[in-house]
C-alpha positions as CSV (number, residue, x, y, z in Angstrom):
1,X,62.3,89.0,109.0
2,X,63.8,87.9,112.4
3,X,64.1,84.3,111.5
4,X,65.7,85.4,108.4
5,X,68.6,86.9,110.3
6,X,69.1,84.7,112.4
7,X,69.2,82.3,109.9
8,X,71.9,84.8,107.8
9,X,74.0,85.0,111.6
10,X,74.2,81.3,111.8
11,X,75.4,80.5,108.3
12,X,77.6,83.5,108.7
13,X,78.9,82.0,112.1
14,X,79.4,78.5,110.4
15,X,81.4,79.7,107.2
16,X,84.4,81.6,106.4
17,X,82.3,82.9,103.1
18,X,79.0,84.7,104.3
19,X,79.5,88.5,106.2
20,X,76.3,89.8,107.8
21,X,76.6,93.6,108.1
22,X,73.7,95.5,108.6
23,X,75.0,98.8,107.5
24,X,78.1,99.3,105.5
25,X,77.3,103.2,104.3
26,X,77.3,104.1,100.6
27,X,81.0,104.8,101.3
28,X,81.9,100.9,100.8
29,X,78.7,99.8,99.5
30,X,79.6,99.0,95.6
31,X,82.9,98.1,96.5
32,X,81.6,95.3,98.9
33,X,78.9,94.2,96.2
34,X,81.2,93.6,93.4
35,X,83.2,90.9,95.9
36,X,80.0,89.2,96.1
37,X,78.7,85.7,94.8
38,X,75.1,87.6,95.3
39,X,73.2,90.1,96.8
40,X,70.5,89.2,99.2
41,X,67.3,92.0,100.6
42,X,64.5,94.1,99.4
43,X,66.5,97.3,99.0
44,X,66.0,99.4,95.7
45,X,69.3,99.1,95.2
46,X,69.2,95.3,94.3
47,X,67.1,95.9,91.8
48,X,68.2,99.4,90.0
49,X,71.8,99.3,90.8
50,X,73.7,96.4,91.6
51,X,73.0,94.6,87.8
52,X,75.4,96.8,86.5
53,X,77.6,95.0,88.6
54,X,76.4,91.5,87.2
55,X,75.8,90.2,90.8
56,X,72.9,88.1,90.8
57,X,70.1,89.9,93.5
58,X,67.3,87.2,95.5
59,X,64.7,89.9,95.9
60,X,63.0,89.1,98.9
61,X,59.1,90.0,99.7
62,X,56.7,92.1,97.8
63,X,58.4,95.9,98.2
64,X,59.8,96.2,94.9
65,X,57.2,95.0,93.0
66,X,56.2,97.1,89.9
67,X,59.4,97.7,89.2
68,X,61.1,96.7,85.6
69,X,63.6,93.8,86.5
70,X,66.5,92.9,85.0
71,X,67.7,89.2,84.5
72,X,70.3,88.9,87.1
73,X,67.0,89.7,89.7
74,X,65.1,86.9,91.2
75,X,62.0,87.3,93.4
76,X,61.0,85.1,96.3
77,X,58.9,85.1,99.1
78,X,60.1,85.5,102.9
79,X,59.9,81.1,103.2
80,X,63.4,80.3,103.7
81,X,63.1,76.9,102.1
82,X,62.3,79.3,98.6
83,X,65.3,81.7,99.3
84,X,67.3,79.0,99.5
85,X,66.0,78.2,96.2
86,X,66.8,81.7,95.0
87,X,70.0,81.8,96.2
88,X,71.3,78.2,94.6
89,X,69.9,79.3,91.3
90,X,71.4,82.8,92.2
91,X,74.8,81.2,92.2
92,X,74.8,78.3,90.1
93,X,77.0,78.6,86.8
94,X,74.6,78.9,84.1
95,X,72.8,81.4,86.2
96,X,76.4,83.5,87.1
97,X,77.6,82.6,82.9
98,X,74.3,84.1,81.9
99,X,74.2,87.7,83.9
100,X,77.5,88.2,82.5
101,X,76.0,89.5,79.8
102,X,72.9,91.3,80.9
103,X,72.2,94.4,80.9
104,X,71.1,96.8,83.5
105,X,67.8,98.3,82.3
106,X,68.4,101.6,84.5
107,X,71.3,102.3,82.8
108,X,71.7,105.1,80.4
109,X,75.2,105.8,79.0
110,X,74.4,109.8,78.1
111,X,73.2,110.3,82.2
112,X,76.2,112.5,83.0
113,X,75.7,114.4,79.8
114,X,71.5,114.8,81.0
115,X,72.3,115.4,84.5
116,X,75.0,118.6,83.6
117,X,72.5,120.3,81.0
118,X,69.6,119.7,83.5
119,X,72.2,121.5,86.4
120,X,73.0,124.5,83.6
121,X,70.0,125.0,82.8
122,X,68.9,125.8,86.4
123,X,71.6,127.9,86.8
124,X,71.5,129.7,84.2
125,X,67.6,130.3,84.7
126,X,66.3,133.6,86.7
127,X,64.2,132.3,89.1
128,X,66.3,129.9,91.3
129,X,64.5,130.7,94.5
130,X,62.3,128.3,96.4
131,X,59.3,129.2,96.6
132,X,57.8,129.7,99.6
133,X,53.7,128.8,100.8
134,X,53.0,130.5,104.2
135,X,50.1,128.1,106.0
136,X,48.3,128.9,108.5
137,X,46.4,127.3,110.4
C-alpha cells in the first residue's frame, strides 16, 4: 500500500491534474468525486455510491469482493503495472461513453419514501426503548 502512495504523491507532484488527499470528510466528498476523471481505492463507497455519479472506480485489492458491481467498477490487484491498466481503461472514451449510461445497482428511486415509513412506523410503535442485557461476569 506504501508503494502505491508514493507512487499516487509523485504523479500528483509531476502533474497539475492528480490531488492526493487522504481525508476530505463526507462534507466535500461527492462534490470532489463528481470533478473526477475516476475514482481510485478499496472503499465501499467506490463500489455502492460513486456509480450514481458515472465516475469510473479501479477497485483495488480483494476487500470488496462479494459485492454486486456495477459497470463503471473495475477490479485489480495491488501490482501497479495492472492499476495502471485499470486506470487507462478507466479513462479511455469508450470506457467514460459507456458508464454514461449505467446504472447504479444500489440505487432505488422509492428509498426516501422506505426510509420515512420505516422511521414512522418506529415512532409510532409502543416500545421504543433499548433494551437493556445486564452481564455479569
Amino acid at each position: 500500500f506504501k508503494e502505491i502512495q508514493k507512487l499516487i504523491k509523485y504523479k500528483c507532484k509531476n502533474s497539475s491534474r492528480w490531488y492526493y488527499l487522504k481525508n476530505l470528510g463526507h462534507q466535500y466528498f461527492f462534490s470532489t468525486v463528481k470533478l473526477c476523471d475516476v475514482f481510485i481505492g478499496n472503499s465501499s463507497s467506490g463500489i455502492s455510491e460513486i456509480p450514481s455519479l458515472h465516475v469510473p472506480t479501479v477497485n483495488i485489492g480483494s476487500r470488496q469482493n462479494g459485492r454486486p458491481r456495477s459497470f463503471s467498477i473495475i477490479d485489480t490487484n495491488f501490482e501497479v503495472k495492472n492499476i495502471q491498466k485499470a486506470i487507462k481503461k478507466s479513462m479511455s472514451k469508450n470506457f467514460q461513453k459507456k458508464i454514461k449510461k449505467s446504472k447504479n445497482l444500489f440505487y432505488r428511486n422509492d428509498s426516501l419514501k422506505i426510509i420515512n415509513q420505516n422511521i414512522l412506523k418506529f415512532l409510532n410503535s409502543k416500545n421504543k426503548q433499548k433494551l437493556f442485557f445486564n452481564i455479569n461476569f
